[in-house]
N, C-alpha and C positions, 0 to 999 in steps of 0.2 A: 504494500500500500504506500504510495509515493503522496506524502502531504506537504504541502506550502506553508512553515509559520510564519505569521506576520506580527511582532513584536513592537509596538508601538510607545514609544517613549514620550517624552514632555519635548524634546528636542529630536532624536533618533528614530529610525526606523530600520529593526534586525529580522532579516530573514534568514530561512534554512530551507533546504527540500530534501527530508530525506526518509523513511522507514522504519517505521520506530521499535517496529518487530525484534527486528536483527540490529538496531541501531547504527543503519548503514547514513552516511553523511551523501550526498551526492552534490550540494551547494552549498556557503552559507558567507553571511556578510550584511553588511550596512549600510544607512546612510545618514550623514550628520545633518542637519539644519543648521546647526546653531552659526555655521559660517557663510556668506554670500556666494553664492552658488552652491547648492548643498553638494557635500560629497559621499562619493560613492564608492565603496568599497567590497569587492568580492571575489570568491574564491571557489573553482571548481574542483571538489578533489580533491588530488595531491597538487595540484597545479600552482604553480605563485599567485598572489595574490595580483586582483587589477584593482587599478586604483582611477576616476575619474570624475566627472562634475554632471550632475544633471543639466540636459538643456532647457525644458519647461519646469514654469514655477511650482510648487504646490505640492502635496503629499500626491494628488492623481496621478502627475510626470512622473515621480519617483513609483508609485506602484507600479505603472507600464513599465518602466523600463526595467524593472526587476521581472517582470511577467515575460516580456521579451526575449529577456536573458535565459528565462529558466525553458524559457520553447527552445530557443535555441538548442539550449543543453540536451532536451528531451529527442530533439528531431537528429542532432546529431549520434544519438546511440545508446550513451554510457549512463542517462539517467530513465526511471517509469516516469507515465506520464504522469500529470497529477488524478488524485483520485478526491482531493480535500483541500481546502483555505481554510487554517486554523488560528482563530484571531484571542490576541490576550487581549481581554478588559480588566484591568484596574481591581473597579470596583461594580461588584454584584447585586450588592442592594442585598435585603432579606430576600429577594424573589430568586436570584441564580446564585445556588451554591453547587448545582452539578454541570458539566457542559451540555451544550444546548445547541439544536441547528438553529440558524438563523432567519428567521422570515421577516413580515414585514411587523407583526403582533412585535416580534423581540427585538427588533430593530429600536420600534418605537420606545419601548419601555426604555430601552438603553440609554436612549434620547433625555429621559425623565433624569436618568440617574446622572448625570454629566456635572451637576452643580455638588455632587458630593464629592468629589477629583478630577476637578476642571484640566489639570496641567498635564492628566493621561488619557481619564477617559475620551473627551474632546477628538483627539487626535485619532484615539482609537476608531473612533467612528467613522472618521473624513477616512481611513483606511479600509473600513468594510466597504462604503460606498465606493470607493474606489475601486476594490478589487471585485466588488459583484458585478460591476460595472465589466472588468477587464476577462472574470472568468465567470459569463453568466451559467457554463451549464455544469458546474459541479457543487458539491455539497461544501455550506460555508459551517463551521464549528465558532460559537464563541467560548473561552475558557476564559475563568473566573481566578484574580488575586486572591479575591475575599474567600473564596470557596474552600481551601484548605482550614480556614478558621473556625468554619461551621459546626465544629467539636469542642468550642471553647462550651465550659459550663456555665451554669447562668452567674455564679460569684465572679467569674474571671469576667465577663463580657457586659454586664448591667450595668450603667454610671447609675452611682446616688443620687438620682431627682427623684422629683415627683413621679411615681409610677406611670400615673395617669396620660404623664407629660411622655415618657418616654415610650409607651405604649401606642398612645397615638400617631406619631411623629416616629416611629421605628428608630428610636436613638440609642447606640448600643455600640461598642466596641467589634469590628468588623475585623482589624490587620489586614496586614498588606504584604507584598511580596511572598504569598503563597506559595506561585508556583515554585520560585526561587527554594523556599523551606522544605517543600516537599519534595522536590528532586534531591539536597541535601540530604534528609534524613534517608532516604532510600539508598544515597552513597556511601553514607557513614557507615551504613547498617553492613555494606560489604566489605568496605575496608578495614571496619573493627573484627567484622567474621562473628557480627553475633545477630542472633534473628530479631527481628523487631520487638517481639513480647517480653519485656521487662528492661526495655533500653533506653535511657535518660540522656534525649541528648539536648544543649542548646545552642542556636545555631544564630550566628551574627551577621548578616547581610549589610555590608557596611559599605556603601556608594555614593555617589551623588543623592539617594535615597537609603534612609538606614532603617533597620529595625531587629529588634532580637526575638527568637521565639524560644519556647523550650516544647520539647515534644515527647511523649512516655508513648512508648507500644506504637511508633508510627504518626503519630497524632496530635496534632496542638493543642497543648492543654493551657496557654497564657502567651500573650504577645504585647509587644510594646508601644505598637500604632494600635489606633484605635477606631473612633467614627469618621475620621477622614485619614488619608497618609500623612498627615502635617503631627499630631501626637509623639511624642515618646521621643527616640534619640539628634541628637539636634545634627543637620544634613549639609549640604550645599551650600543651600541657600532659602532652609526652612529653619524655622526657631525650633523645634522639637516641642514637647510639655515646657508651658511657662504658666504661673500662677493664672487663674483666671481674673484674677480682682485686677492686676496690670491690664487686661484688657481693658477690665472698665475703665480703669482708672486712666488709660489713653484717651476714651472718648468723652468721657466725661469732664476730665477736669484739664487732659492737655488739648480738644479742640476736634481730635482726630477722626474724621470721620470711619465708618466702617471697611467704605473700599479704600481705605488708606492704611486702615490696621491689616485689611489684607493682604495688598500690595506686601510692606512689610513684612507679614509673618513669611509669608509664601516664594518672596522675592529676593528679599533686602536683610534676610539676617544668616544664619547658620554660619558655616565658613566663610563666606563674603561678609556679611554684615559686622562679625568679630574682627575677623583681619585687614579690611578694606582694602584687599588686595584680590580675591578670585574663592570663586566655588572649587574650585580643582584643586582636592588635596596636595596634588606633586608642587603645585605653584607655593599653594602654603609649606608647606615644608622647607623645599627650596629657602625662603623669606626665613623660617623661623631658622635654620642653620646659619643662613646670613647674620641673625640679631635684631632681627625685628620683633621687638613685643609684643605688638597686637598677633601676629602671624604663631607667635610660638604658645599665647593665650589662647587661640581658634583650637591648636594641636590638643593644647592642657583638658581645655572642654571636653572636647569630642573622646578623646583616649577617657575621661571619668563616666562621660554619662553612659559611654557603652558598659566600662564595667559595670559600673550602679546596675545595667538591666542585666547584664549578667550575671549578678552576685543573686537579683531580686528572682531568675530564672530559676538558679540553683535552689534559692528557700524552697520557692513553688514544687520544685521537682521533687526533692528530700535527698537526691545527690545527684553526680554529674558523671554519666559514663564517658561524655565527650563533648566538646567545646569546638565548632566548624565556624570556620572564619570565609565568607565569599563575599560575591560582590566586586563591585571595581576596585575599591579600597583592601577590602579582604585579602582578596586574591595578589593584589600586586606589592603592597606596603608592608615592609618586613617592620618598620620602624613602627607603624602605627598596631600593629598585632602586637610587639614587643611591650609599647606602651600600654595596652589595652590590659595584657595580661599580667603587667608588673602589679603585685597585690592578692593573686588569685591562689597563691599557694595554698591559703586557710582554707580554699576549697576542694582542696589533692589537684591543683591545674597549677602543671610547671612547663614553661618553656624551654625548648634546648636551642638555645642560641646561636650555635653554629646549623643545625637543622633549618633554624625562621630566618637567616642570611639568605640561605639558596634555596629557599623553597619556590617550586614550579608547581601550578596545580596538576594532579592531584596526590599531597602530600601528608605527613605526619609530622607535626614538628613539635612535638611533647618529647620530655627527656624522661629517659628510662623510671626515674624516679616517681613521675605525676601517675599520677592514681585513674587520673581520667585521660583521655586521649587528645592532642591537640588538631587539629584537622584544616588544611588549607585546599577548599575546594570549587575546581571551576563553575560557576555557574549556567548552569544549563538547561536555561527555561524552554526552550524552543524541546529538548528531548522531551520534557514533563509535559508540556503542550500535544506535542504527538502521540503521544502515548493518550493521556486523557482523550482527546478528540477521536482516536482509535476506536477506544471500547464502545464511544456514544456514536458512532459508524456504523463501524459493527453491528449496534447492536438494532441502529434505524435500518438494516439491510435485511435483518432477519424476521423484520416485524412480518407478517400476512398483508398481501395485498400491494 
């Protein structure tokens, strides 16, 4: 079964085309916004990498020209045709916690939810259209962030309001970077060599977007984002958890209106907003080695409030079989893993230092000594995407009729 993910960022767009079966790759790659003329990045195979610029504007240019590229692929030989368009959303809403084909009923709904994760879901969408557009006769999947979290219990997931208030208004602790977690946990679970039932692991997705989960038997049992992806560990260039009364106390007493505390929260703080210097950890780092203050304060943050959630992961679990670090940040930052983990020993989590220097994903870089495993792993939402949209294929193929 030859599926297209289509990975939809705040700024990026990550595709893959491959079979999730055998976990054969046959394409996979990018394309950035965030620079004039967005770039494009991909890779057939074993082949090198191409690198080049879209010619039309908009997410629509860029999905055809990824659609283009993958006929190409197909018509030349060495890839199946497509069978499936598998689309990540963000956020699910209480209504999709499982994957779902896409018509026009879920289309719409989707539409509704866009104000709960403007800066993904949004995008997400302008790429369904786009690609229903571009491949109107095959089966379109949508897969769900939130939908891994759908096992948090009701202590973990209920904010203290008014029941009434929250009930009405479906306001509840959702998380995010699901798929992310749950491909995680399914890799740890191989590389520790122990089967999922009675294994505590908590896992740190630390990017441009951050969040921690901890998960027992497969499963999320507590996360650290919450009713939108802006809660919990502080990002790019989101504030993470900050008191709420500072909200008010913006609008109220310093002027601020609401779409300016959003701007703000969602824009203008996290590692930009601390360091006034860039969202992009390697920049900040860079600065805070140089001697820059505010740069080596952004570092200070971000390294405490991950462990904060990870210490808060571990109480929740009652121990720690393994500690997975992914993500852009994760995965590439020996410095900020280092940092993250300095402190964690009271938990049985030790670093081996020369192990977290050279670590490539996917790695171990816990020293003989830590009790619990330390884990540096690629992320790889587009497999968990294929696989998910797989079984809900499947399974609309084998209905009657």
């Amino acid at each position: 079964m030859a599926l297209l993910t289509l990975n939809a960022g705040s700024s990026t767009l990550k595709f893959s085309l491959l079979d999730p079966d055998p976990d054969r790759i046959w394409a996979q790659g990018s394309i950035d916004f965030s620079h004039q003329g967005a770039r494009y990045t991909w890779r057939a195979g074993p082949e090198a990498a191409v690198s080049d610029t879209i010619a039309g504007p908009g997410i629509g240019a860029a999905v055809a020209r990824i659609v283009s590229d993958v006929r190409t692929l197909v018509e030349s030989g060495p890839a199946a045709a497509i069978e499936g368009v598998v689309h990540r959303i963000v956020h699910g809403g209480s209504r999709f916690t499982e994957p779902v084909l896409i018509t026009a009923e879920v289309r719409t709904t989707l539409a509704d939810l866009v104000e709960l994760a403007p800066l993904h879901n949004r995008p997400g969408l302008e790429v369904i259209d786009a690609a229903l557009e571009a491949l109107p006769g095959v089966a379109h999947v949508a897969v769900f962030d939130t939908a891994f979290h759908a096992t948090l219990a009701p202590e973990a997931f209920t904010y203290p309001l008014p029941f009434a208030l929250s009930d009405r208004w479906k306001l509840r602790r959702y998380g995010f970077h699901g798929l992310s977690h749950a491909y995680c946990a399914g890799r740890a679970e191989e590389m520790i060599s122990r089967p999922p039932d009675g294994l505590h692991l908590v896992i740190a997705h630390l990017g441009s977007g951050a969040s921690v989960t901890a998960t027992r038997d497969g499963r999320s049992v507590d996360t650290s984002m919450g009713f939108t992806p802006l809660e919990g560990l502080m990002m790019g260039t989101r504030s993470g958890s900050i008191d709420p009364g500072l909200l008010l106390h913006l609008q109220l007493r310093c002027g601020m209106s609401p779409e300016e505390v959003y701007r703000v929260l969602y824009h203008e703080s996290g590692l930009l907003g601390v360091s006034g210097i860039s969202s992009d950890m390697r920049e900040v780092l860079e600065a805070s080695s140089a001697g820059d203050e505010r740069a080596s304060l952004a570092v200070g943050i971000f390294a405490h409030r991950a462990r904060q959630a990870i210490g808060a992961s571990v109480v929740t679990l009652g121990r720690v079989d393994g500690l997975v670090f992914t993500g852009g940040i994760g995965e590439r930052s020996a410095v900020i893993r280092s940092l993250v983990c300095d402190g964690l020993s009271c938990l049985g989590l030790e670093i081996d230092p020369a192990a977290n220097a050279s670590a490539a994903p996917d790695a171990i870089i816990s020293s003989p000594a830590s009790r619990g495993r330390i884990l540096v792993l690629a992320a790889r939402e587009d497999l968990q995407m294929a696989k998910a949209a797989r079984t809900r294929l499947v399974g609309a193929s084998t209905q009657p009729g």
